[in-house]
N, C-alpha and C positions, 0 to 999 in steps of 0.2 A: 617486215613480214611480206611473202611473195603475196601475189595474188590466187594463185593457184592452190596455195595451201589455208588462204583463207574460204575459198568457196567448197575446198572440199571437207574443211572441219565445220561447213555452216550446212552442207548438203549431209554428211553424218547427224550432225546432232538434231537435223528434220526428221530424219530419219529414226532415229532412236526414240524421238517425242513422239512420231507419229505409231510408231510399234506400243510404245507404253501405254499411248492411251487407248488403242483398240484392244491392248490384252488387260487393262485395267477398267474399264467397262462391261456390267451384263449383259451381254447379249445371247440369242438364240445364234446356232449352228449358221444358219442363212443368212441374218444379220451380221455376223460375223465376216461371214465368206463376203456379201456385200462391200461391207467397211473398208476388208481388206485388199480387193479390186480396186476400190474407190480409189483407194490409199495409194498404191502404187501406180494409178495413170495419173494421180497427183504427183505423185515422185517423179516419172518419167518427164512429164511436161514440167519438174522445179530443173530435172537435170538438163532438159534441152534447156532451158532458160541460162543453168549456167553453164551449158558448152558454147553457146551464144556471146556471152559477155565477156568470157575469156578469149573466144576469139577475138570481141568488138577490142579487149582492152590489146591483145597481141599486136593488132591491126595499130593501134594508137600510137604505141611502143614504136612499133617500126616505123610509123610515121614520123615521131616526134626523134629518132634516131638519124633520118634522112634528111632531117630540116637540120637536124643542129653538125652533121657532118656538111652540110651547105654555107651553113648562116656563121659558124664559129671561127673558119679559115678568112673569112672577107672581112669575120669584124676584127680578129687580131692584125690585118694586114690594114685596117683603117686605122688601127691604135698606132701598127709601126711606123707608118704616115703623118700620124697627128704627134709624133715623138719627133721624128725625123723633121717637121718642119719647124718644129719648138725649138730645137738643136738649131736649125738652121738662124731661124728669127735671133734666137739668144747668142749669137756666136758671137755678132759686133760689139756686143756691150761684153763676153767675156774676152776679148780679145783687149779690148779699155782698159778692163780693170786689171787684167794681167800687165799692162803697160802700166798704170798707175801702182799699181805696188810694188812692181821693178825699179818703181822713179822713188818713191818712199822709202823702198831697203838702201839704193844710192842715197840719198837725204839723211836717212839715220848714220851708214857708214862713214858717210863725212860731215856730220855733227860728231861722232864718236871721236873722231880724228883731229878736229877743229879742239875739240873738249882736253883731247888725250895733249894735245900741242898748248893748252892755257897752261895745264896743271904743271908741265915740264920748269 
């Protein structure tokens, strides 16, 4: 859910409580007219509150945008780093074992052969 549409269905339904309960209360004419001032420099000051916050939270947003277009190129380029020298470190041992089971397919093809020359 945005944020923008959570403050203004929370600034609404202030709003409709705050209507309901000054038109569902006795009062006199001037009482009334009182309430209803009240009411709306209350409203006014809940709405700066929330152009306030949606700004503070906009502001956040594009901060936490600016850090992670910063922070996310340096850290995949430290991952391709920490691969590339794993790669590197592991290469002599796969480079072994490539030769070791180059010498072991040799070994079986001339046990196969050795075998294939008893049975003859």
């Amino acid at each position: 859910m945005k944020a923008s549409t959570f403050f203004i269905g929370l600034a609404t339904g202030s709003v409709a409580a705050a209507i309901t309960v000054l038109y569902s209360t006795p009062q006199s004419g001037s009482e009334l007219r009182t309430s209803v001032k009240s009411a709306s420099i209350d409203m006014k000051d809940m709405f700066k509150d929330v152009k306030v916050k949606v700004a503070d939270l906009k502001e956040s947003i594009s901060h936490l945008k600016k850090e992670a277009k910063e922070t996310v190129p340096s850290a995949i380029d430290g991952i391709k780093d920490s691969v590339e020298k794993w790669q590197q470190s592991t290469e002599p041992n796969r480079e072994r074992m490539e030769k070791e089971i180059a010498a072991i397919q040799t070994a079986i093809e001339e046990l196969e052969r050795t075998v294939a020359e008893h049975q003859k």
